[in-house]
C-alpha positions in Angstrom: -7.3 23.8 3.3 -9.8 22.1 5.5 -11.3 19.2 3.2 -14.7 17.8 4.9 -16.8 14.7 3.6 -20.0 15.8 1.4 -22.0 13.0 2.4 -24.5 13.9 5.0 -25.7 11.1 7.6 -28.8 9.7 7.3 -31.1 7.2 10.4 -30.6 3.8 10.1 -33.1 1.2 10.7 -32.8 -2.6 11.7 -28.8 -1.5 13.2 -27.7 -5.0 14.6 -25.3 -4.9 17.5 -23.7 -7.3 19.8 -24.5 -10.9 19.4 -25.2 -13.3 16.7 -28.5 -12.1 14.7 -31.5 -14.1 15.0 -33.3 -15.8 12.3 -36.0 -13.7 12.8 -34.0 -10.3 12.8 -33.2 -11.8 9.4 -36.1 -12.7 7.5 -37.1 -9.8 9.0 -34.1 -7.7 7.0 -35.7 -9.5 3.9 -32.1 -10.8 2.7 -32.2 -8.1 -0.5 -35.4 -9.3 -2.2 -37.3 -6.6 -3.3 -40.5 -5.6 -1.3 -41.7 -3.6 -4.1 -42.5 -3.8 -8.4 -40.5 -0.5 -9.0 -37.8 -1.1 -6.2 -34.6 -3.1 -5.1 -34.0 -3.3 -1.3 -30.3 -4.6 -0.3 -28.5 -4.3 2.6 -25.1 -3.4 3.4 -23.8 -5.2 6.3 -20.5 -3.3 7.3 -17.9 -2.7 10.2 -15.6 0.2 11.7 -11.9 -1.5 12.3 -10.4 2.2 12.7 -11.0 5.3 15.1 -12.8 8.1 13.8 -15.9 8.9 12.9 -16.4 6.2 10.0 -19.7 5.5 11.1 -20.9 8.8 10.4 -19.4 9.1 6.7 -20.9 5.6 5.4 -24.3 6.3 6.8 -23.8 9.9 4.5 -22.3 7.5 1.3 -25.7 5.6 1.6 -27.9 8.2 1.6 -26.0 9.5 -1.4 -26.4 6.8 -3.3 -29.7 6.5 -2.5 -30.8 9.4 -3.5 -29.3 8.9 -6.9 -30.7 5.4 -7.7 -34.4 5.7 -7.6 -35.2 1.9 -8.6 -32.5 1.1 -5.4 -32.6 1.5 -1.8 -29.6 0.2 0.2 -29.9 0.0 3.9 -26.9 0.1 6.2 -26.0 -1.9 9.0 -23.2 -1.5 10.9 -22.4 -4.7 12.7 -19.6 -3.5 15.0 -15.9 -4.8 14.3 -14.6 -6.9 11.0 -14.7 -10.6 13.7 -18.8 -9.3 14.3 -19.4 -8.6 10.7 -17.7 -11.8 9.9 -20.1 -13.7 12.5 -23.0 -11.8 11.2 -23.3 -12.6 7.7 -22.1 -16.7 8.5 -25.3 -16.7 11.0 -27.4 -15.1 8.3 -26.1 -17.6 5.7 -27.0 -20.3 8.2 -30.6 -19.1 8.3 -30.6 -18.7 4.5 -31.7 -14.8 4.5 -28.3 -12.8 4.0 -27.4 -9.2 3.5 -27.4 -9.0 -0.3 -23.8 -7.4 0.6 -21.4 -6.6 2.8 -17.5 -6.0 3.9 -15.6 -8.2 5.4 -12.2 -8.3 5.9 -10.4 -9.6 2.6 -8.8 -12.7 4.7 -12.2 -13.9 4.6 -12.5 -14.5 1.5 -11.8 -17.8 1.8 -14.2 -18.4 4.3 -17.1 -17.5 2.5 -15.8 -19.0 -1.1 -15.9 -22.4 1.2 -19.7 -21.5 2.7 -20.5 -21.1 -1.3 -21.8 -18.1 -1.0 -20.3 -15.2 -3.1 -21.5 -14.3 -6.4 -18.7 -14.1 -9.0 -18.7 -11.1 -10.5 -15.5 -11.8 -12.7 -18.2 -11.5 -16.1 -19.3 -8.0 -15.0 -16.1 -6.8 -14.4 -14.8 -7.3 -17.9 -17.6 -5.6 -19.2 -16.1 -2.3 -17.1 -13.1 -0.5 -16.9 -12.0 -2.7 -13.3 -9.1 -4.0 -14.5 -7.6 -1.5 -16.3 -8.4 1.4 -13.6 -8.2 -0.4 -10.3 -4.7 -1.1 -8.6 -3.9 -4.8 -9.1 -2.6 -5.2 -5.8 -6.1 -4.3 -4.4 -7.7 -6.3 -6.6 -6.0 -9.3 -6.0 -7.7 -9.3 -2.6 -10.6 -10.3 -4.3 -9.6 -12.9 -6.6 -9.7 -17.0 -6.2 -8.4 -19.4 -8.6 -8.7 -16.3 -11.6 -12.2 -15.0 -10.4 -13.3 -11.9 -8.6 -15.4 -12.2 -6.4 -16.0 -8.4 -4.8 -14.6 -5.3 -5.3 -11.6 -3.9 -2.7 -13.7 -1.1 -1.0 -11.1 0.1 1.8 -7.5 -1.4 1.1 -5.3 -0.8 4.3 -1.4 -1.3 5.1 -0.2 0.0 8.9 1.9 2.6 8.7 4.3 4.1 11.8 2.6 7.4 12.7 5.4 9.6 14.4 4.3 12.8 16.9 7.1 15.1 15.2 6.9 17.3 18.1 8.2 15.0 19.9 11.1 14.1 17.4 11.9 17.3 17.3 12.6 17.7 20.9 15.1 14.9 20.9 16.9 16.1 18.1 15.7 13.5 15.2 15.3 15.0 11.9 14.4 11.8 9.9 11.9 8.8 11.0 13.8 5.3 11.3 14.2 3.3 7.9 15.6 0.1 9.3 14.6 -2.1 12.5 17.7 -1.1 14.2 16.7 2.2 13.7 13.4 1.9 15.3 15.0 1.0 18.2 17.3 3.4 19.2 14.8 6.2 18.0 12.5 4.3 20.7 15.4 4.7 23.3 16.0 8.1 22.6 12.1 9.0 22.5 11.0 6.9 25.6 10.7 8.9 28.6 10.7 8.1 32.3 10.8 10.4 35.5 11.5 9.0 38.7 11.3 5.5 37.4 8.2 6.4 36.3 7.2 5.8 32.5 5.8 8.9 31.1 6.1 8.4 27.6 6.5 5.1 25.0 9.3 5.7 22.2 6.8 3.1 20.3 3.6 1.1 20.1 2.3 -1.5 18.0 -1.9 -1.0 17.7 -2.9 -3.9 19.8 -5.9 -6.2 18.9 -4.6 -6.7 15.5 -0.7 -7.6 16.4 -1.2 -10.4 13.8 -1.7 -8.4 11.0 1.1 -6.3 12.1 3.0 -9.5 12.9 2.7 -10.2 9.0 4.5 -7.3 8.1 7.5 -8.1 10.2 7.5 -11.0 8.5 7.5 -9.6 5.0 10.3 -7.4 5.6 12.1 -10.3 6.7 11.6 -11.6 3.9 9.0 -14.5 4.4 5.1 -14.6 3.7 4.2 -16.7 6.4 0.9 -18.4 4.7 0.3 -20.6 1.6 -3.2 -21.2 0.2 -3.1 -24.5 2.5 -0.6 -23.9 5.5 0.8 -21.4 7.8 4.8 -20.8 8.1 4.7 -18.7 11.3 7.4 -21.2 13.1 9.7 -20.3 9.6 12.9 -19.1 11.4 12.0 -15.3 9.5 9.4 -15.4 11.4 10.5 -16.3 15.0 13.8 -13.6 14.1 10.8 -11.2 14.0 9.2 -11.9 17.1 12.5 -11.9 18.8 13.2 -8.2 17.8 9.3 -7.0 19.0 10.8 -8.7 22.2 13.6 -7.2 22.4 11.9 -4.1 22.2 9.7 -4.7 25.3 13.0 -6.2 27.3 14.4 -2.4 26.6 11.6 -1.0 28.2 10.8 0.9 24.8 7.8 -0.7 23.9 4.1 -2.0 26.1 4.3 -5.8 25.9 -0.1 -4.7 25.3 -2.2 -2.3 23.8 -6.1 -2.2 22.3 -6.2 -1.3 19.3 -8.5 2.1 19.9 -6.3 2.3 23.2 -3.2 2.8 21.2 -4.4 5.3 18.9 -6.0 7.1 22.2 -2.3 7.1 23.9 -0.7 8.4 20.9 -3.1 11.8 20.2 -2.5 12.4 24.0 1.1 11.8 23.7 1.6 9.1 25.7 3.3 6.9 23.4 5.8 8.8 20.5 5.7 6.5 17.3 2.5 4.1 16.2 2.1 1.8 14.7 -1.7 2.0 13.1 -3.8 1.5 9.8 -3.8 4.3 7.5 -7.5 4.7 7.5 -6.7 6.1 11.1 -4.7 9.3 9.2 -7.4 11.7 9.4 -8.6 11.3 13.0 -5.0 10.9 14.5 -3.7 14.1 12.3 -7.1 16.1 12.9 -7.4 15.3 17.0 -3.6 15.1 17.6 -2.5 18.4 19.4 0.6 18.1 18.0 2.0 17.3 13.7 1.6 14.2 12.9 4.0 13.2 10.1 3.9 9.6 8.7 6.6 7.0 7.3 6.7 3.8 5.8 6.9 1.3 8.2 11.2 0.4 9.0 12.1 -2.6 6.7 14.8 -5.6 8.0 15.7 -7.8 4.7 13.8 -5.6 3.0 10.6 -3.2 3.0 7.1 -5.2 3.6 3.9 -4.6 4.2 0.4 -6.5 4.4 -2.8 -5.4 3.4 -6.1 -5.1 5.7 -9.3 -3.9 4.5 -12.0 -5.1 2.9 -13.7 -5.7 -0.4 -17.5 -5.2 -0.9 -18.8 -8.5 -1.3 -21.9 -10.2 -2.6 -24.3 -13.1 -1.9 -24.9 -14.9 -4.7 -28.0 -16.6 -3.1 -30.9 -14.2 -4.0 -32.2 -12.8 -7.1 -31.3 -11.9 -10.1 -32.8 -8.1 -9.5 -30.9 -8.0 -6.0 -27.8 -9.4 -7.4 -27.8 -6.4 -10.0 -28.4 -3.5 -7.6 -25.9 -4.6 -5.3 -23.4 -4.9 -8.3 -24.6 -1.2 -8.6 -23.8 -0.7 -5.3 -20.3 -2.1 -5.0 -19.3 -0.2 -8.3 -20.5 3.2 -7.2 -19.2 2.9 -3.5 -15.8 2.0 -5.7 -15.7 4.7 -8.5 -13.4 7.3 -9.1 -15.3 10.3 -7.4 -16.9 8.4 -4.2 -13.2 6.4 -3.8 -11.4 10.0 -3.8 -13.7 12.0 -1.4 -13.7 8.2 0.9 -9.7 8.3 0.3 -9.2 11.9 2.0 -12.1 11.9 4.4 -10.6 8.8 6.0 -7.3 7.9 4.7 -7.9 4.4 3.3 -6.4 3.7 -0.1 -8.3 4.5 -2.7 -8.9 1.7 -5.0 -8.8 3.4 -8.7 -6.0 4.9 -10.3 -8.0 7.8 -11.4 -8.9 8.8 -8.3 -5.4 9.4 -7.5 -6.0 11.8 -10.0 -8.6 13.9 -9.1 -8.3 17.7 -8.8 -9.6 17.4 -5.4 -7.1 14.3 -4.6 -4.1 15.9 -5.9 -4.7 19.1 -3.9 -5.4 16.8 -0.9 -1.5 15.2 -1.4 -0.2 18.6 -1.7 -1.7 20.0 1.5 -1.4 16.5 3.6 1.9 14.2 1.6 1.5 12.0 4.6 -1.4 10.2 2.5 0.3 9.4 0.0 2.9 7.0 2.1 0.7 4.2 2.1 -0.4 4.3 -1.7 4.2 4.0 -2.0 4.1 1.3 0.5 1.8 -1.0 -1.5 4.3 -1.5 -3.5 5.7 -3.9 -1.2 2.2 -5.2 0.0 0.2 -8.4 -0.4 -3.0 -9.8 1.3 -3.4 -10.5 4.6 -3.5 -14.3 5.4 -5.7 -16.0 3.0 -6.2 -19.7 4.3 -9.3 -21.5 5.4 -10.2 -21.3 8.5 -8.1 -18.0 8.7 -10.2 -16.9 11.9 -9.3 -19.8 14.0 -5.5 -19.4 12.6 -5.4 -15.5 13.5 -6.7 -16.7 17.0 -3.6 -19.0 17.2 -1.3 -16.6 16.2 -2.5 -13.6 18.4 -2.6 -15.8 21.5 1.0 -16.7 20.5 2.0 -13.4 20.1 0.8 -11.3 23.3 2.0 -14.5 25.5 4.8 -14.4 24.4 5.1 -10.3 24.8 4.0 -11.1 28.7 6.6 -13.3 29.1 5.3 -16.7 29.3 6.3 -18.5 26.2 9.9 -18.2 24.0 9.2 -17.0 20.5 10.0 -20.4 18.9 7.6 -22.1 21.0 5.2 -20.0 20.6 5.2 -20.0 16.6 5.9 -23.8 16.5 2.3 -24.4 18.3 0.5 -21.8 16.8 2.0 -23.4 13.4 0.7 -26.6 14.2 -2.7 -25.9 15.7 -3.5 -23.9 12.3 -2.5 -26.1 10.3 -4.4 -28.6 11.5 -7.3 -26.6 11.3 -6.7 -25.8 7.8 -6.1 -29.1 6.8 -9.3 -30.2 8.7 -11.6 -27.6 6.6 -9.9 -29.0 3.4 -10.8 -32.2 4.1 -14.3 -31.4 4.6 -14.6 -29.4 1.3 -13.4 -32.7 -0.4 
């Protein structure tokens, strides 16, 4: 079975690419106020963090929607990567004209709760079936001192793709469960001719090695954040670092990747296991000339996993009427039927328990079980570093990361700056919030 996206694409106008956005592009966006008696315009202010052809199926979700909700028109704009979208919406809140919603990644939401500028929707949910039907852990993405404020929309965890062609050929029946595992499946899949590399036993996607850093850490055993400090120099943390070194010292692993790069090298075989969100699932198993089977990522201490993603979120700066169709918005782009078809067309995590349960789901998870690894995995899973100032922290970390994966810095160095560089950020923003 061959399961394609019903949502058709649709033009968008006002796109906004590269760049900060003007205060004129803004005003010019109109910020969600309605331009008419009889209709609501908002805009949706979104990214693409996976490869594929996302761009394609939001435009079609839009157009959907649209053409359901007469007294509504959403407009789409896709701002480029989460860090862009991020930018984006902070300019536009400088200005005081932003998107009436949009989706950044959930690490932000402390960023933007410290801007004072999300509406809390925590009354509105009650009044729905959200709590009961969602799945807590994707929820709590969203949630701040016991309010909500947004609505998960595209809950990821990494998972290790595995080319089980390739597997096959060297005799493994089963992907590794442990870290010791990993590596000796890397030896045995890493291939070189002549001295010459042909073939990675394993990558991990570059460009977002701290969110994939965060895992190691979990299944060591440590989450390496509080709500007002980092503990990436925690010794957990600097075993785990040690081991992705280890794994480039025995020439198993690239010391660097991108993060579309990475994906690229492992549908043309060029790298054998992959680390990569599970939004990816559909393009890598759909482009991959070879079967691409799926595991939970290999556990230390124990399994672990951290979510990305984001939640839908809204400004609570503009009126009542906009505030009301974006609430309409966010729900709809999260209900049961839009979050199943969004859940197999891409391979994010759908955020409702009922859609698990759709006719069209559960025939999905019979034809492609792969899918269904990540929903098991967020079991073990919690949110991706939620500190102020978390943009400036994840800068820290990923410079301490790939220098230390090139060979410049030890791993406890490394960590003990990036510690203390974010949290003196942190405890700078604190300060100014009083």
């Amino acid at each position: 079975m061959s399961v394609k996206s019903t949502f058709s694409p649709i033009s968008r106008r006002g796109v906004l690419v590269g760049g900060a956005v003007s205060a004129a592009a803004l005003v010019g966006l109109g910020g969600g106020r309605a331009r008419a008696a009889d209709k609501v315009k908002v805009q949706f202010m979104y990214p693409v963090g996976v490869s594929g052809d996302i761009n394609r199926i939001v435009s079609g979700m839009i157009s959907k929607f649209n053409a359901e909700h007469e007294k509504i028109e959403v407009e789409a704009i896709y701002a480029g990567s989460y860090d862009n979208t991020e930018q984006k919406v902070i300019t536009a809140l400088g200005v005081g004209d932003p998107p009436a919603t949009w989706l950044p990644i959930n690490s932000a939401l402390q960023t933007f709760l410290g801007l004072d500028s999300l509406a809390d929707v925590t009354d509105k949910a009650k009044k729905t079936d959200i709590y009961q039907d969602f799945i807590p852990s994707f929820l709590d993405t969203c949630v701040s001192d016991g309010k909500l404020y947004g609505l998960p929309f595209q809950p990821s965890t990494p998972v290790l793709y595995l080319n089980k062609d390739a597997l096959k050929a060297a005799g493994i029946t089963k992907a590794p469960v442990t870290w010791d595992d990993l590596l000796e499946t890397a030896k045995a899949l890493t291939i070189r001719e002549n001295g010459e590399l042909k073939r990675w036993g394993v990558t991990i996607g570059g460009g977002w090695h701290d969110w994939m850093f965060e895992c190691y850490c979990r299944q060591n055993g440590l989450v390496p954040w509080t709500k007002d400090s980092v503990l990436f120099d925690k010794p957990e943390a600097v075993n785990a670092l040690e081991f992705w070194v280890k794994m480039v010292k025995a020439g198993v692993m690239p010391p660097a990747s991108t993060w579309q790069g990475s994906a690229n090298d492992f549908m043309a075989g060029r790298t054998a296991m992959l680390y990569h969100s599970t939004g990816s699932l559909t393009n890598l198993r759909k482009s991959s000339p070879f079967e691409v089977d799926v595991a939970m990522m290999p556990k230390n201490k124990m399994f672990g996993a951290c979510q990305g993603g984001g939640p839908i979120m809204i400004a609570r700066k503009q009126s009542d009427a906009a505030i009301e169709a974006s609430w309409t918005f966010a729900q709809w782009m999260t209900s049961t039927e839009v979050q199943s078809q969004w859940g197999r067309d891409t391979g994010y995590l759908a955020v409702r328990k009922s859609a698990w349960q759709t006719p069209e789901m559960l025939a999905y998870l019979k034809e492609v079980p792969q899918a269904k690894v990540a929903l098991e995995q967020a079991e073990y899973a919690g949110a991706f570093l939620q500190v102020p100032g978390y943009h400036k922290v994840r800068e820290y970390l990923k410079s301490a990361l790939d220098r230390t994966l090139a060979g410049e810095i030890a791993p406890d160095a490394a960590l003990k700056e990036a510690t203390i560089n974010s949290n003196r950020e942190i405890q700078r923003l604190l300060r100014r919030r009083g």
